[in-house]
C-alpha positions in Angstrom: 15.8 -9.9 21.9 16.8 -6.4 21.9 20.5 -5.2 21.3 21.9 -7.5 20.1 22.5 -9.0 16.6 24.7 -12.1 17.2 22.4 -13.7 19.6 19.2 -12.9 17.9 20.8 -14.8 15.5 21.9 -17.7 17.0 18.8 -17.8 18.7 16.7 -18.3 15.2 19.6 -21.0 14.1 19.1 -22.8 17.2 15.5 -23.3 16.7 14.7 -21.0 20.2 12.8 -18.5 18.8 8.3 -18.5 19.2 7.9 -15.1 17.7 9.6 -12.0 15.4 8.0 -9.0 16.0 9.8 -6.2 13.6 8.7 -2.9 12.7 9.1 -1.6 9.1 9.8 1.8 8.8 9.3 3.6 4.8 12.4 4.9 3.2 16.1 4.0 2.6 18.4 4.2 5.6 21.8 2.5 4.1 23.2 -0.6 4.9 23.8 -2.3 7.7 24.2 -6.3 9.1 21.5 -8.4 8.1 19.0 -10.3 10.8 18.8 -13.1 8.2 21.9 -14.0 6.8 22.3 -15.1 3.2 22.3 -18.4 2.5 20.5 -19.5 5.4 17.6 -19.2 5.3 14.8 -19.0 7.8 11.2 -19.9 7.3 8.6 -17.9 8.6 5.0 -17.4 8.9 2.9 -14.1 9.0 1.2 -13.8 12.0 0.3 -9.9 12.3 0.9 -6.9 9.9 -0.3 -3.8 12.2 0.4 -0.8 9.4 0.5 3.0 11.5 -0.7 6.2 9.8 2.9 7.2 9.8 3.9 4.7 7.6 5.2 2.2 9.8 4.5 -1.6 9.8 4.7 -4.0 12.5 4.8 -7.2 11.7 5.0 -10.3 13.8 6.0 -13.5 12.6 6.4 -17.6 13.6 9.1 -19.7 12.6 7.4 -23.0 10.9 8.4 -26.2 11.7 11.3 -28.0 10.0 9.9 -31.1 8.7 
C-alpha cells in the first residue's frame, strides 16, 4: 500500500495484510506518524532482510497468526 498511512493501517488491524516489505534507510530524519501505533501492537515475522552497499535495508515481513 503506497500513500497512504490510514489504510495501511487499517489494513494490518483488519487482519488483510500477507506481506510488509519496508526499506530502512541509516540516519535520523525527525519525526513523523507511526505505521505501528503504540499500544497496539502487531506481530510479525522476518521473512527477508536484503541490506544495499548504501546502507539501506529492505526487509520484508509476515503477520503471524493470532492464536
Amino acid at each position: 500500500m503506497h500513500g497512504s498511512l490510514s489504510v495501511a493501517q487499517e489494513l494490518l488491524r483488519h487482519g488483510l495484510v500477507d506481506r510488509v516489505r519496508l526499506l530502512s534507510y541509516p540516519g535520523t530524519a525527525g519525526q513523523g506518524k507511526p505505521l505501528f501505533p503504540a499500544g497496539e501492537p502487531v506481530p510479525l515475522e522476518l521473512i527477508s532482510a536484503t541490506p544495499f552497499s548504501n546502507g539501506v535495508v529492505a526487509l520484508e515481513y509476515a503477520p503471524v497468526a493470532k492464536s
